[in-house]
N, C-alpha and C positions, 0 to 999 in steps of 0.2 A: 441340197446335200452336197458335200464333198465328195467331188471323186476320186482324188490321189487323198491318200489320206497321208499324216507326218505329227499323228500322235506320238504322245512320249508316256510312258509304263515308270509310276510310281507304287514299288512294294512295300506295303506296310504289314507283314508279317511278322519282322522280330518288334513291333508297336502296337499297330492294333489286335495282330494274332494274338501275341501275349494276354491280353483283355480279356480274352474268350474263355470263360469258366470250363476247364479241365485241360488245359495248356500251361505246360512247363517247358520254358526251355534252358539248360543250361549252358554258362559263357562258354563251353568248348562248342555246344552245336549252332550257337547264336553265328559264333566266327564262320562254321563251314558252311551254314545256309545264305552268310551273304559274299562267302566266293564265288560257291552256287549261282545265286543273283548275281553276281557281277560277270560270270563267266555268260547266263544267258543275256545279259548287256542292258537288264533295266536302268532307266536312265537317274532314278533317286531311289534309296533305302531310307525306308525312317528307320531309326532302329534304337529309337525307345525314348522314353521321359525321365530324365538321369535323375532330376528331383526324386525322383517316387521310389530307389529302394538302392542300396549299395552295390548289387549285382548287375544292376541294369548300368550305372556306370561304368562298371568295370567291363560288363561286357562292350561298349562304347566305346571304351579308352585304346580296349585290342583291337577290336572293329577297324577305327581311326588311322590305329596303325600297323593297315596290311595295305595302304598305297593302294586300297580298289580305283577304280576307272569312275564307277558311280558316285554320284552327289548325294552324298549322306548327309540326314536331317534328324536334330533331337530337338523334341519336344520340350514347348516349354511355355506356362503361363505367364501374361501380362506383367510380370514376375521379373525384378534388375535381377537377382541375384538367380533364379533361374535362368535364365537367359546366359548370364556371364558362366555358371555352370557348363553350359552347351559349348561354347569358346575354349574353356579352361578343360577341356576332353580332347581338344584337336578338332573338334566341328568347322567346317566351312559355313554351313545351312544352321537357320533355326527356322521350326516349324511354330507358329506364334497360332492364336483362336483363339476367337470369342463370338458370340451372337450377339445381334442388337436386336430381336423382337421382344415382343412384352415379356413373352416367355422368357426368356434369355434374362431379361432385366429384373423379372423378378426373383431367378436363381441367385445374382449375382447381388444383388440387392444396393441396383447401381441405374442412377437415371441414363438416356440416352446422353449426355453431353457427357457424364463423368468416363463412358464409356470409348467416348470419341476422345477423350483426353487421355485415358488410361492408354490408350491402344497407338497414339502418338508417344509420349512416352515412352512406350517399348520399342517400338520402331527404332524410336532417334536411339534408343539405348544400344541396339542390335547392330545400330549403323555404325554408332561409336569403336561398336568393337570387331567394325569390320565381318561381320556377319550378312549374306546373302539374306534372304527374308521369304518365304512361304507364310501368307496369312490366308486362314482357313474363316473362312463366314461360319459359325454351328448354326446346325438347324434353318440353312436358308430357305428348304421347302416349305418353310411355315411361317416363313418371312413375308411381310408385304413389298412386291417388287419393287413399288419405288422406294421404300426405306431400303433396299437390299441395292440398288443398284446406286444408290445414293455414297452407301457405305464402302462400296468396291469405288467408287470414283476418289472418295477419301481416300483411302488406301492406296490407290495407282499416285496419290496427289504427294503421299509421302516416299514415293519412291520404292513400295514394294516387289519382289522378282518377278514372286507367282501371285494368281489368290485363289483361291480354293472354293468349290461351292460344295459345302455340303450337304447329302441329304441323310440328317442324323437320325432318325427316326426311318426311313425307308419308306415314306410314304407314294413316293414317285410313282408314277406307272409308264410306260414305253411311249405312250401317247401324251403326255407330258413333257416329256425333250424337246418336241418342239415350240410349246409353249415356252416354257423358257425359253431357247434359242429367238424367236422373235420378240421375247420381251427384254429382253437384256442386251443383244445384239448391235442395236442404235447407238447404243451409249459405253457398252462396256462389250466387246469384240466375245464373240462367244470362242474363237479362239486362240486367248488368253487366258482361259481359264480350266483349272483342273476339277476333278468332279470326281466326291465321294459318297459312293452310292451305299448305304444298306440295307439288307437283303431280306426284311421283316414280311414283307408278301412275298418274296421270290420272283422280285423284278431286278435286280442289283444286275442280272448278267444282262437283260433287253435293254435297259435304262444305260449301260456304259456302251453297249452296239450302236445304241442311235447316238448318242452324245459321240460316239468316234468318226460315224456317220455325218454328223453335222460339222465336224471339225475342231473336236475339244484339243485344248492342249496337252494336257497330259489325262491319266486314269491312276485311280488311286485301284491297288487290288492286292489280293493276297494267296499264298499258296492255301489249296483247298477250298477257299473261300472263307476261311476262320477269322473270328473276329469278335467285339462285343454282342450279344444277344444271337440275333440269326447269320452276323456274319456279315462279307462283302462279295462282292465278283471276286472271281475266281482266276489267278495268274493263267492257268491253264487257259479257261476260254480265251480270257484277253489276246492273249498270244496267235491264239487256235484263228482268231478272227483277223488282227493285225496281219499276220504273217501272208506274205505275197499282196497286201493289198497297202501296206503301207511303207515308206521310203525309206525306213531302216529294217533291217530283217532281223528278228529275233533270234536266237538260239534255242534247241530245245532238249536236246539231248540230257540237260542237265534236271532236267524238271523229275525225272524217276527218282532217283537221291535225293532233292529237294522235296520233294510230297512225304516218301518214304521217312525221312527226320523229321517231319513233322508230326509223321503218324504214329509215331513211334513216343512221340514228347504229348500226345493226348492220353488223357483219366476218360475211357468211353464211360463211365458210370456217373462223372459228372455232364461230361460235353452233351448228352442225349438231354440233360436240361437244362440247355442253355438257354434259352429263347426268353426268358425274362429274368436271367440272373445278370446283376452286373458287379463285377470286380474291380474296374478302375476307381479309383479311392476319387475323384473328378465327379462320374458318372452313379455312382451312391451317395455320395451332397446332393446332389441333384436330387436323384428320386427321393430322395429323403422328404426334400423340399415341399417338390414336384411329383410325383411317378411321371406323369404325360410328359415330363423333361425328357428322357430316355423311354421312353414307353407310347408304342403309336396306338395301341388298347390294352384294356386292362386284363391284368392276366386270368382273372375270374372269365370272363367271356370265353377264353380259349381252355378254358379247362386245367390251368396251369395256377402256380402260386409266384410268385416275386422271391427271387435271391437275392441278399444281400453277402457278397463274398468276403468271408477273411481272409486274407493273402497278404504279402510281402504291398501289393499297391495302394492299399486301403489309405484312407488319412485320419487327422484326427478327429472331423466331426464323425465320419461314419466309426468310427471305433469306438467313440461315444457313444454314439446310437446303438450300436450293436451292444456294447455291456451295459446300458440300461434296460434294453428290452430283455434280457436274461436275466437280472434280477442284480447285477453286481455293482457296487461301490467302490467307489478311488478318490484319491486324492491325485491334483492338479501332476505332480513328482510322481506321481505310480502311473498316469497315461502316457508322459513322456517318453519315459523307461520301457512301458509295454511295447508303446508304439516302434519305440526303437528295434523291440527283441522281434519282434513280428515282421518287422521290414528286412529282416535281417537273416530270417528261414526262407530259403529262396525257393522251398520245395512248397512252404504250407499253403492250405488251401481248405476252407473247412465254412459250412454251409445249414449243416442241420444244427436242431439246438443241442444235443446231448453231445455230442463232440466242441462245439463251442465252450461250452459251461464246464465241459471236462479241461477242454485245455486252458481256462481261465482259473480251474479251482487247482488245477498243477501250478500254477504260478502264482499259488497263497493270495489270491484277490476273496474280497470277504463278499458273501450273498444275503442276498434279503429280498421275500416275497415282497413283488409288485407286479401290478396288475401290465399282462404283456400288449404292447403293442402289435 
């Protein structure tokens, strides 16, 4: 293990927080949570996937330009014209993913080569435009090493900054970090790489102690620990743990105002069932798909049911899916338009059926009994 440690604190709060089912944040408090961040001196902000709704730009575009100190990254898929979005906001960084296990390929509905081609591609697109580059592996804990560490060498080969291991599902357990670290280590420097834990058994906060332990390059983490399903490590620990042990010193004064705006921007009525709802319009294709894509058991075992969330993030297959299992009808020009007006409510958020059907039969869409998925 490392003894001087010289981790580097990636906040994914105004990105992944946002995800987290009963999270709102608006573009005035997006700005003051990443002064916040920048005053306690994390070293990247993601701070959001500008594709996915017109507020998340906007709040991006202000973000961009307060001249923080931190290296801000937006999201964005395999995607030219996403990607060039990220640019065309003032971004330095774009945060790029994708999986290549079976899983991953059968979401995607993309063999392994086309995947290694898409993902070059994007690269060179990113590079084009003078873009630094964060590539995220999804789902690497359920990845077979050697195709995982094959694909980071790919990766390092087109000239990537960072690359990211994620573990999307949160399957990891504490005694797991150093399995990975000895199997990746030979070939691909374990610190090199940043590491996104989540927190589905509530190992997310032991899982990034050792991984800082063994000498990760950076920690992906968020205030509170909010995030999609159970969430991630928690800015607070990370901090709690770094500080005096690691070669840049944190700030922390700022963390009571930072928590406090965030607690402040949670639906407690939704957030208490978070644990298998997902909101990212990304991460409902998925499940849609898949459940086991975003789901490490199924939510009957835990006594729990699956969300599928309306919000401003949704895309247009899950909006599909969603007003066919309600019973409603459209035309190609009336999902467009929905999908437009929906992205477009930066507060909605909406989950159970009789408020769905409600807010779909307010927007004159016509119903017809079928049998519900």
């Amino acid at each position: 293990m490392t003894t001087e440690l010289s981790t580097e604190i990636l906040d994914t709060t105004l990105r992944e927080g946002e995800q987290c089912y009963g999270v709102f944040f608006p573009v005035k408090v997006k700005k003051r949570i990443a002064i916040l961040l920048d005053e306690i001196g994390v070293d990247f902000i993601e701070v959001g996937h500008p594709a996915a709704a017109p507020s998340i730009r906007q709040a991006i575009w202000e973000i961009a330009n307060l001249n923080l100190r931190a290296r801000l990254i937006g999201h964005a898929r395999l995607d030219k014209g996403e990607i060039r979005l990220v640019r065309e906001l003032g971004l330095r960084w774009v945060g790029l993913f994708c999986g290549i296990n079976e899983k991953s390929r059968k979401k995607y509905n993309l063999s392994k080569q086309a995947i290694y081609r898409r993902t070059a591609d994007a690269i060179g697109h990113a590079k084009k435009l003078g873009l630094s580059i964060k590539f995220t592996c999804e789902d690497a804990s359920r990845t077979e090493p050697g195709e995982l560490i094959d694909f980071y060498e790919f990766l390092a080969l087109l000239g990537v900054d960072r690359m990211s291991y994620a573990d999307t599902v949160g399957i990891v357990r504490p005694e797991d970090v150093e399995k990975i670290h000895s199997r990746v280590n030979d070939r691909v420097p374990f610190n090199s790489l940043h590491f996104h834990f989540h927190n589905d058994f509530g190992s997310a906060g032991e899982n990034a102690v050792k991984a800082m332990q063994f000498g990760a390059q950076c920690i992906d983490a968020s205030i509170l620990g909010i995030g999609e399903r159970a969430g991630l490590v928690s800015l607070e620990k990370v901090l709690a743990f770094l500080n005096g042990k690691n070669s840049k010193e944190y700030k922390t004064m700022q963390l009571r105002e930072a928590a406090g705006l965030v607690k402040n921007c949670i639906n407690r009525e939704h957030y208490k069932n978070r644990r298998f709802a997902h909101k990212s319009g990304i991460h409902i294709n998925g499940t849609i798909k898949d459940p086991a894509s975003y789901e490490p058991i199924e939510p009957d075992s835990a006594g729990a049911k699956r969300i599928l969330v309306l919000s401003k993030l949704i895309g247009r297959s899950g909006l599909q899916t969603i007003l066919s299992r309600h019973g409603f009808h459209h035309a190609e020009q009336d999902m467009t338009s929905l999908l437009l007006q929906i992205k477009s409510e930066d507060m909605l958020e909406l989950a159970g059926p009789e408020e769905i059907c409600r807010y779909f039969m307010e927007r004159g869409l016509g119903r017809q009994e079928v049998e519900r998925a």
